[in-house]
N, CA, C and O atoms as a MOPAC input file, in Angstrom:
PM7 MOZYME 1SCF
protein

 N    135.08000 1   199.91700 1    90.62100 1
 C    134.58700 1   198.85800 1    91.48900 1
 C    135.13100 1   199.10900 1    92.89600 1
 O    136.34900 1   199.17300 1    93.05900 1
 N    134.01600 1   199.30100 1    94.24500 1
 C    134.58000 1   199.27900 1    95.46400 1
 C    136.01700 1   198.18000 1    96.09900 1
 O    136.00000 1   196.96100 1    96.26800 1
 N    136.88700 1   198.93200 1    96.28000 1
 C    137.99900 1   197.66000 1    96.69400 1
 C    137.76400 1   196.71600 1    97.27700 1
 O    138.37300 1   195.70100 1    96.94100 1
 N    136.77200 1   196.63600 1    98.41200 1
 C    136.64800 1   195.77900 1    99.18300 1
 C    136.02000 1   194.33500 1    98.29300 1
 O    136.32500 1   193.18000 1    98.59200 1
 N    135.17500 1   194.69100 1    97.26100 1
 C    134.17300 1   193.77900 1    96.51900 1
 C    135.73600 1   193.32900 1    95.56500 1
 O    136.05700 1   192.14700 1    95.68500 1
 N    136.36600 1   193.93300 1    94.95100 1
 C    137.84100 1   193.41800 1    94.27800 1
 C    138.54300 1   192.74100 1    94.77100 1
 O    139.13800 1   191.83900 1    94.18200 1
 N    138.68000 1   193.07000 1    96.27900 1
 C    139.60100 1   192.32600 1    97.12500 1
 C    139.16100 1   191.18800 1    97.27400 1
 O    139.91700 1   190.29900 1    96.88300 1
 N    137.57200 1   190.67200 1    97.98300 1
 C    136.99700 1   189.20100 1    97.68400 1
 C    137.14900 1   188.66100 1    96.50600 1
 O    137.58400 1   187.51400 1    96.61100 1
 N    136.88600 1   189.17000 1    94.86800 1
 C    136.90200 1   188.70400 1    94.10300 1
 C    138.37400 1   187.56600 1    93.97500 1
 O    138.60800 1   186.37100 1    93.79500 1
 N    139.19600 1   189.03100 1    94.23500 1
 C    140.62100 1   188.38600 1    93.77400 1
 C    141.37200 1   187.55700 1    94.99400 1
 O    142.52900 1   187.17300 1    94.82300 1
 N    140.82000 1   187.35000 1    95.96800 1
 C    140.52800 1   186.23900 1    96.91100 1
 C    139.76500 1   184.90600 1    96.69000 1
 O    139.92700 1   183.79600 1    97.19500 1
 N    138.98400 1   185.31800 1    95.87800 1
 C    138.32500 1   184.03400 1    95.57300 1
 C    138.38600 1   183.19400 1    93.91000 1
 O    137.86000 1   182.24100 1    93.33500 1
 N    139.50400 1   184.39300 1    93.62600 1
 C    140.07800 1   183.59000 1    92.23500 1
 C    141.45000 1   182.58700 1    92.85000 1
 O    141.69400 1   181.48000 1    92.36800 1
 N    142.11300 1   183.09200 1    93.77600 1
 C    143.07500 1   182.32200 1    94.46900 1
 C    142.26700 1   181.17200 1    95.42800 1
 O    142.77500 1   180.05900 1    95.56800 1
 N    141.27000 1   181.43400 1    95.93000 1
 C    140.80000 1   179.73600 1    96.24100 1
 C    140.32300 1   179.18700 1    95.53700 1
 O    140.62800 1   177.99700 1    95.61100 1
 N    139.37700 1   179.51000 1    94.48400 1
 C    139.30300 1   178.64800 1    93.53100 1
 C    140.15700 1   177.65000 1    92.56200 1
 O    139.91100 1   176.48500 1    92.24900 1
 N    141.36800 1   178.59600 1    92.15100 1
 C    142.74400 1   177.85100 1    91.42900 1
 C    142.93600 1   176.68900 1    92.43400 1
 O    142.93400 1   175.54100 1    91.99100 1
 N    143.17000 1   177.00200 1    94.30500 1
 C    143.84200 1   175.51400 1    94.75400 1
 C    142.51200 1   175.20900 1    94.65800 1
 O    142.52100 1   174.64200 1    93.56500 1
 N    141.73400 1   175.19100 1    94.91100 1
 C    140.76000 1   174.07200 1    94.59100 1
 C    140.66700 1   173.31500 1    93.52300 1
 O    140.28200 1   172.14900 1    93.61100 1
 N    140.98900 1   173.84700 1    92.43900 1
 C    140.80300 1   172.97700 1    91.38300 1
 C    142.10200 1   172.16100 1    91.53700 1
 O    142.05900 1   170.93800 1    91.40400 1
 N    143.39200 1   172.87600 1    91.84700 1
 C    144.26500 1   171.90700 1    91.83700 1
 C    144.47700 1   170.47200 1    93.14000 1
 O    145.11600 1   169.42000 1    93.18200 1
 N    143.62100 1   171.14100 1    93.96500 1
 C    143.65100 1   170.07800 1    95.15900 1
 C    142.40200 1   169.03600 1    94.56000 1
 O    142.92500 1   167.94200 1    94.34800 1
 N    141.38400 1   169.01600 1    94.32200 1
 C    140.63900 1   168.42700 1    93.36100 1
 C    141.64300 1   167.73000 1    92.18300 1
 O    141.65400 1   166.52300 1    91.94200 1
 N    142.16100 1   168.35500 1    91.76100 1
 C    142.48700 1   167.51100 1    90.41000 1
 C    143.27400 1   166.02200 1    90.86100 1
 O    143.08800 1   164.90600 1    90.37600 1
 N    144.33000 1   166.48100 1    92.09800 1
 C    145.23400 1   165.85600 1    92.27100 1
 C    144.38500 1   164.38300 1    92.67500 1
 O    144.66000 1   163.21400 1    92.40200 1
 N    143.22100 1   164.99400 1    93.45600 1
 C    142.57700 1   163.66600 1    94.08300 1
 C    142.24500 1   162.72700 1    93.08000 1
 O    142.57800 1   161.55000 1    92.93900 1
 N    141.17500 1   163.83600 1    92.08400 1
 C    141.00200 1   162.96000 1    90.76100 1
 C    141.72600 1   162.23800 1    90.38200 1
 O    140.96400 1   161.32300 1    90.07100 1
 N    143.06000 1   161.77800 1    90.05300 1
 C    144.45700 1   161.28000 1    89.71200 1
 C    144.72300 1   160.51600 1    90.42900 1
 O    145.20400 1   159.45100 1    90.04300 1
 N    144.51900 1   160.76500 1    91.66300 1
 C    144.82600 1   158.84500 1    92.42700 1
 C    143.38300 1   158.52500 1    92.83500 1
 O    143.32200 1   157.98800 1    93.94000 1
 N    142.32200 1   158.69900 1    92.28400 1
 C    141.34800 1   157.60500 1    91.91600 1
 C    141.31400 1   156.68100 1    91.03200 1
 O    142.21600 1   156.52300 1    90.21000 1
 N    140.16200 1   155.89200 1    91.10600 1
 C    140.23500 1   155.03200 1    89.58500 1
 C    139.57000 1   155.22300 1    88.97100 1
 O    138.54600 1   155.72000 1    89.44100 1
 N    139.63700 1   154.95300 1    87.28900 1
 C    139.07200 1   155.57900 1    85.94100 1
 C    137.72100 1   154.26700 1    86.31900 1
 O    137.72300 1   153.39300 1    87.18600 1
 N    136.62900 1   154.62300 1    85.22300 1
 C    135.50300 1   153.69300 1    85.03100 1
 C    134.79700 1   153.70200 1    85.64600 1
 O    134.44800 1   154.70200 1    86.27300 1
 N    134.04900 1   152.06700 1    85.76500 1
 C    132.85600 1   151.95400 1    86.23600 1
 C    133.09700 1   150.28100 1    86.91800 1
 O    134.16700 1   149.70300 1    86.73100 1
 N    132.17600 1   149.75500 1    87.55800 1
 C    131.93500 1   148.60900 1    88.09800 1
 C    131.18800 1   147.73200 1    86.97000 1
 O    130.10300 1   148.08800 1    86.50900 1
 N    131.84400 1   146.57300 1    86.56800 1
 C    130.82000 1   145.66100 1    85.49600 1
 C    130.57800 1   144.23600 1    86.47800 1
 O    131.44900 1   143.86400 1    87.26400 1
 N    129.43600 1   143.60400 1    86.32800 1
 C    128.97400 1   142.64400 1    86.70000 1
 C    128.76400 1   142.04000 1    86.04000 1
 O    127.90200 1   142.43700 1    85.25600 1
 N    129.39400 1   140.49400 1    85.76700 1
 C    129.26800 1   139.24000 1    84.89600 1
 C    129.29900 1   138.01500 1    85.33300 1
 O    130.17800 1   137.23800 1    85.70400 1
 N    127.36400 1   137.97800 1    85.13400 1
 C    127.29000 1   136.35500 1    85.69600 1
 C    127.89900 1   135.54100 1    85.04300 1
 O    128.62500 1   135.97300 1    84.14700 1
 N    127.82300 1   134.34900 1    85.23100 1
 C    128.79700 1   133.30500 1    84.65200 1
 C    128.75000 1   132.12800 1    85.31600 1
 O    129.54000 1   132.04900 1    86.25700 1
 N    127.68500 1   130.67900 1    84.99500 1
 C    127.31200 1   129.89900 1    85.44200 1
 C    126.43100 1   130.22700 1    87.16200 1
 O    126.60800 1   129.48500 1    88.12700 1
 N    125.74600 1   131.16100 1    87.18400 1
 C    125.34500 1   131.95800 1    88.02300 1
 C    126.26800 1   132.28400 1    88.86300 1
 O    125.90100 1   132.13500 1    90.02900 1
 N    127.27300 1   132.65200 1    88.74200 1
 C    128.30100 1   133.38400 1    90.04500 1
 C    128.62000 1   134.53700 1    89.35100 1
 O    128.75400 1   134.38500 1    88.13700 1
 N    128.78800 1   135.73200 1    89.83100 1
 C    128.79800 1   137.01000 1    90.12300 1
 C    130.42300 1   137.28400 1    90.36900 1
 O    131.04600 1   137.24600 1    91.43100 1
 N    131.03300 1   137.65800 1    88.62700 1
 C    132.11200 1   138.34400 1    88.42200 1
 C    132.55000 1   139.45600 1    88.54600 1
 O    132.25900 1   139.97600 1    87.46900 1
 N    133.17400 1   140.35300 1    89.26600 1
 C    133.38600 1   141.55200 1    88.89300 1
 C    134.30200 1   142.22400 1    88.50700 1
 O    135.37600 1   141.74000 1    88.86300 1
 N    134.46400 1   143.79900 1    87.51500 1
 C    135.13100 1   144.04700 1    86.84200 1
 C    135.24400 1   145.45300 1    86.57200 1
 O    134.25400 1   146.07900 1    86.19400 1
 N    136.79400 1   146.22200 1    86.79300 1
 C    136.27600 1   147.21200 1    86.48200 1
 C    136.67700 1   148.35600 1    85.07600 1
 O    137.78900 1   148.88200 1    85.02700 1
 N    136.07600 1   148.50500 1    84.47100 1
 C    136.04500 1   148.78700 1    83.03400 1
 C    136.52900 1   150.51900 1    82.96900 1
 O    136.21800 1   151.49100 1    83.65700 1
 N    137.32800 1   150.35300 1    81.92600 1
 C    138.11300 1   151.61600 1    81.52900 1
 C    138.60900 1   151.66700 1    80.40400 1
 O    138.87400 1   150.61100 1    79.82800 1
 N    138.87200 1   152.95100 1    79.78000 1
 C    139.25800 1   153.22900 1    78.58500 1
 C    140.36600 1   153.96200 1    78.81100 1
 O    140.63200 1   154.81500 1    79.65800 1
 N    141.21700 1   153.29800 1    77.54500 1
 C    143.03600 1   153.46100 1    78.11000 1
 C    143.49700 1   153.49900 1    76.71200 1
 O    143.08300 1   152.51300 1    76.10200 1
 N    144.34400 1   154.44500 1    75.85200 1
 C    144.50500 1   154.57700 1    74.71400 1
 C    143.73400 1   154.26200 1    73.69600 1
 O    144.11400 1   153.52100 1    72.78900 1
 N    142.27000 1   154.93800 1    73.76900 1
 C    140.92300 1   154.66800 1    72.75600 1
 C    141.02900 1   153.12900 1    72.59200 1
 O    141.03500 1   152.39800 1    71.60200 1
 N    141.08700 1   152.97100 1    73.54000 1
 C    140.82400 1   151.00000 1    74.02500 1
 C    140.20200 1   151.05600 1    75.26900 1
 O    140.58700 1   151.73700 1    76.22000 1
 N    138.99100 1   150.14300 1    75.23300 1
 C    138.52200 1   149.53200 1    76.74900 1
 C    139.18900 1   148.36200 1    77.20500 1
 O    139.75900 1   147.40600 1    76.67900 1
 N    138.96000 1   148.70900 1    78.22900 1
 C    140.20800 1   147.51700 1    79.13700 1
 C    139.03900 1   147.05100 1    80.49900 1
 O    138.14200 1   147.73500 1    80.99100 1
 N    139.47600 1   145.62100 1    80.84000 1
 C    138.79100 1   145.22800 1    81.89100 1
 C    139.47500 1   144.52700 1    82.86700 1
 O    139.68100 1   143.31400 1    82.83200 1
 N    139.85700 1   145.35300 1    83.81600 1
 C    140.69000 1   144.39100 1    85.39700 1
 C    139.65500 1   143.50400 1    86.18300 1
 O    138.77300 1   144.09800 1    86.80300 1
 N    139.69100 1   142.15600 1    86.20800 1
 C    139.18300 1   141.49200 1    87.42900 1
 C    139.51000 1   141.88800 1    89.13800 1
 O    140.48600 1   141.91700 1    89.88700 1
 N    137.90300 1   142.18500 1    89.21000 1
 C    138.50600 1   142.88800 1    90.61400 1
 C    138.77100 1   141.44500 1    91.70900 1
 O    139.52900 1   141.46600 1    92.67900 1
 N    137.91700 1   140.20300 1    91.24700 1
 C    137.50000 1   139.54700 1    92.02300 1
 C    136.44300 1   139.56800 1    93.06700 1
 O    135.81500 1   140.62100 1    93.17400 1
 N    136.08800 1   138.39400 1    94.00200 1
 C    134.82300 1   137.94800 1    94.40100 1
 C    134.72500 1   139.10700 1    95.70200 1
 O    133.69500 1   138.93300 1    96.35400 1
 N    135.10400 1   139.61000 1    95.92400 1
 C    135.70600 1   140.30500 1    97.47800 1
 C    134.66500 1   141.63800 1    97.22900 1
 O    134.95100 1   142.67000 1    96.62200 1
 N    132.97200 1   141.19000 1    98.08800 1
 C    132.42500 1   142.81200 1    97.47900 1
 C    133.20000 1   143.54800 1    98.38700 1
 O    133.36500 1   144.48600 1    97.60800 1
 N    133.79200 1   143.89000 1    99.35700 1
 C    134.04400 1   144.88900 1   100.21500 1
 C    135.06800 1   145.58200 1    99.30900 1
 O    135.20300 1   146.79800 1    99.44600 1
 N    135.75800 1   144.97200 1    98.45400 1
 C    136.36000 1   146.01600 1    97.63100 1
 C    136.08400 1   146.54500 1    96.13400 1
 O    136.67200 1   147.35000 1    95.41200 1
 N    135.07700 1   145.84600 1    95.99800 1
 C    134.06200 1   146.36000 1    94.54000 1
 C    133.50400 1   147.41700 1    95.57700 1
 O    133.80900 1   148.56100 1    95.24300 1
 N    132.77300 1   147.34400 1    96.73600 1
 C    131.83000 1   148.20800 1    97.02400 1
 C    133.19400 1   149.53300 1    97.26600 1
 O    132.71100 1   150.64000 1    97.02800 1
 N    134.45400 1   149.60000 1    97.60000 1
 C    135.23700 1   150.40600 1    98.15500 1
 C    135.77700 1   151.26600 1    96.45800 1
 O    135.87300 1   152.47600 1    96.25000 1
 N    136.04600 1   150.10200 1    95.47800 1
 C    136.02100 1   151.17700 1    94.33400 1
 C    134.91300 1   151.88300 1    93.53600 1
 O    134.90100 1   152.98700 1    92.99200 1
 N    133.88300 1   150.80900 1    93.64000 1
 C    132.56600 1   151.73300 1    93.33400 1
 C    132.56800 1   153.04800 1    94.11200 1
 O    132.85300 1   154.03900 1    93.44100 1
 N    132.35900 1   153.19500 1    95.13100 1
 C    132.75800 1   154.56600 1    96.14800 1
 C    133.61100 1   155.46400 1    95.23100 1
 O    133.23500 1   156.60400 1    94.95400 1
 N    134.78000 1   154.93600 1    94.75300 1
 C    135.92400 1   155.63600 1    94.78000 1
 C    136.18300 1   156.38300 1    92.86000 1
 O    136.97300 1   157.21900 1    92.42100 1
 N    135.15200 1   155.61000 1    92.23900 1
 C    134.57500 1   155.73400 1    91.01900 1
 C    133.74600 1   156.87400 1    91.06800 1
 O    133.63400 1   157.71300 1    90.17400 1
 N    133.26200 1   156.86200 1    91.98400 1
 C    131.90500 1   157.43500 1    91.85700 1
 C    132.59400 1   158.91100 1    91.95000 1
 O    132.46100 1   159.80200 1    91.11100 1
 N    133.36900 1   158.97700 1    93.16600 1
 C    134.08200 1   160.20800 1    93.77500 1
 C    134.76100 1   160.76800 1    93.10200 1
 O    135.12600 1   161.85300 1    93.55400 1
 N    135.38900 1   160.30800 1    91.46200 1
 C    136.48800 1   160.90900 1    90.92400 1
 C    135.42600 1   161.44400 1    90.06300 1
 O    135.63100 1   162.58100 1    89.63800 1
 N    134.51700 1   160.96400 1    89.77500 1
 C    132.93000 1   161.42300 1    88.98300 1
 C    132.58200 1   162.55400 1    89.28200 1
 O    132.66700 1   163.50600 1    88.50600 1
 N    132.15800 1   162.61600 1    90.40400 1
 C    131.38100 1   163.82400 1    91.20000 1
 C    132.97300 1   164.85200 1    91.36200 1
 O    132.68900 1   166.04000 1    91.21000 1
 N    134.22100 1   164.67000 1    91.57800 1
 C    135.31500 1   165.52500 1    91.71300 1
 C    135.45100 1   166.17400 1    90.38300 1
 O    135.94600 1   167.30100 1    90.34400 1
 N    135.04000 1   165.55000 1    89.21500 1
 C    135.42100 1   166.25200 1    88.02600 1
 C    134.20200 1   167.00700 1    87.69900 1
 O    134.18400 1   168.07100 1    87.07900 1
 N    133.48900 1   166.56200 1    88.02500 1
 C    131.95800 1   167.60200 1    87.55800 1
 C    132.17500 1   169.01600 1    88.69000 1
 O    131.71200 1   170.13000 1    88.44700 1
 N    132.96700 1   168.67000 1    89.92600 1
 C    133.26300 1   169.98800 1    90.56800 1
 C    133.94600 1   171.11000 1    90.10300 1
 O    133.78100 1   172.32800 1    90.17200 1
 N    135.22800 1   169.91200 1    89.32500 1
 C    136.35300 1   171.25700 1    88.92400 1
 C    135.78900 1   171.49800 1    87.69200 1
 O    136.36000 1   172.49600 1    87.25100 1
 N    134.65300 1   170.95700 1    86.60600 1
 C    134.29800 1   171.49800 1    85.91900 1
 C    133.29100 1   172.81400 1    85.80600 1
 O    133.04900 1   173.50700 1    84.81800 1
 N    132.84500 1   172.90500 1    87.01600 1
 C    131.83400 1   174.07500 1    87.78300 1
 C    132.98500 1   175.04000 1    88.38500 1
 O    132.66300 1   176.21800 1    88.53200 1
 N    134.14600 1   174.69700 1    88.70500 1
 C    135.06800 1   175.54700 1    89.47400 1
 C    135.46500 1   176.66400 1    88.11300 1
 O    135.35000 1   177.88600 1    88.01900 1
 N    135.70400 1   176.17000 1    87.66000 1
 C    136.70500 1   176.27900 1    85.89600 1
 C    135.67400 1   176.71100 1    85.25900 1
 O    136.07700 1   176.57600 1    84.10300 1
 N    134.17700 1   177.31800 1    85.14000 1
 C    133.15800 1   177.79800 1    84.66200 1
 C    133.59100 1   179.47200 1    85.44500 1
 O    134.00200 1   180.44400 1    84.81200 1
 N    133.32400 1   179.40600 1    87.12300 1
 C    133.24600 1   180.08800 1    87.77300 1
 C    134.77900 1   181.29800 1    87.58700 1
 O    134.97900 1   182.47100 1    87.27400 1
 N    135.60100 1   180.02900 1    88.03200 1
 C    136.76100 1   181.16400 1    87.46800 1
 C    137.06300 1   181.79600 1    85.94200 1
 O    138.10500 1   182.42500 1    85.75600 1
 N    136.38100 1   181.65200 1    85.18300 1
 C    136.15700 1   182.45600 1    83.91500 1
 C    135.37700 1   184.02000 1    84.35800 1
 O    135.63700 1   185.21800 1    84.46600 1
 N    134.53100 1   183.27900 1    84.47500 1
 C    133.65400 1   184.59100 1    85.33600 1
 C    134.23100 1   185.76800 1    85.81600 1
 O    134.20500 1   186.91000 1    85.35600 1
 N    134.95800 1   185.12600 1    87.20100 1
 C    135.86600 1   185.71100 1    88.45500 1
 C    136.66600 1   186.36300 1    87.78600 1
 O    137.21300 1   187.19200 1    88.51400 1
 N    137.15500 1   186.42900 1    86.35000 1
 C    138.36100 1   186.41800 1    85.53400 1
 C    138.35100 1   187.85900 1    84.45300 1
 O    139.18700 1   188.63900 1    83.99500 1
 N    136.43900 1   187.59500 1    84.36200 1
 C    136.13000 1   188.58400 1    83.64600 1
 C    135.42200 1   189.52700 1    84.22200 1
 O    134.81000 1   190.40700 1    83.61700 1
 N    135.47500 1   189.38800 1    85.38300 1
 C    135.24200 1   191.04300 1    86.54200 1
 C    136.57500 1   191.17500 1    86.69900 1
 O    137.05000 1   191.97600 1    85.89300 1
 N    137.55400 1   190.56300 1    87.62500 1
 C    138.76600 1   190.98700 1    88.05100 1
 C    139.99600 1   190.86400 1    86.84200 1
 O    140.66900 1   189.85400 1    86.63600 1
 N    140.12100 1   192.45300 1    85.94500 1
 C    141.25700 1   192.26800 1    85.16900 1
 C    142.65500 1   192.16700 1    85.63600 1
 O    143.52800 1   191.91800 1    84.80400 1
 N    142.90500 1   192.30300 1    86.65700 1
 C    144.77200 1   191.89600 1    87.36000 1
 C    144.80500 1   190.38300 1    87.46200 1
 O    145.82000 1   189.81400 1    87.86500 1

């Protein structure tokens, strides 16, 4: 294999690793779940739902959308962050099985 094409490879197995680990870390101070909505004498509860030792669990976020809408965001983001490092962690298999060092 031309060095130069080895040398990117094994350049881009080292950005990939911090990526996954700079990714992961973010993942980890996000929050787990989803946003639940529960009317209730028509007023609009909210809640956000997670699974925590093969138990679902539900925190009242309270009436305050600016911070339902700020963890919905922030739900969403640890979502889309893990489907990344799960595409990262595909790729570096790959990267892994061209570059044997």
């Amino acid at each position: 294999m031309p060095s130069v094409i080895h040398g990117m490879l094994k350049e881009e197995k080292e950005r990939n690793l911090e990526l996954q680990d700079i990714y992961s870390r973010e993942v980890e101070s996000l929050p787990k779940g989803s946003i639940v909505v529960k009317r209730i004498s028509g007023k609009d509860y909210y809640y956000l739902k997670y699974w925590k030792n093969s138990k679902a669990h539900m925190d009242y976020l309270g009436k305050d959308e600016t911070l339902v809408e700020k963890i919905r965001f922030e739900t969403k983001r640890r979502k889309h962050l893990q489907n990344v490092i799960k595409r990262l962690k595909m790729e570096y298999k790959q990267i892994c099985k061209i570059v044997k060092d």
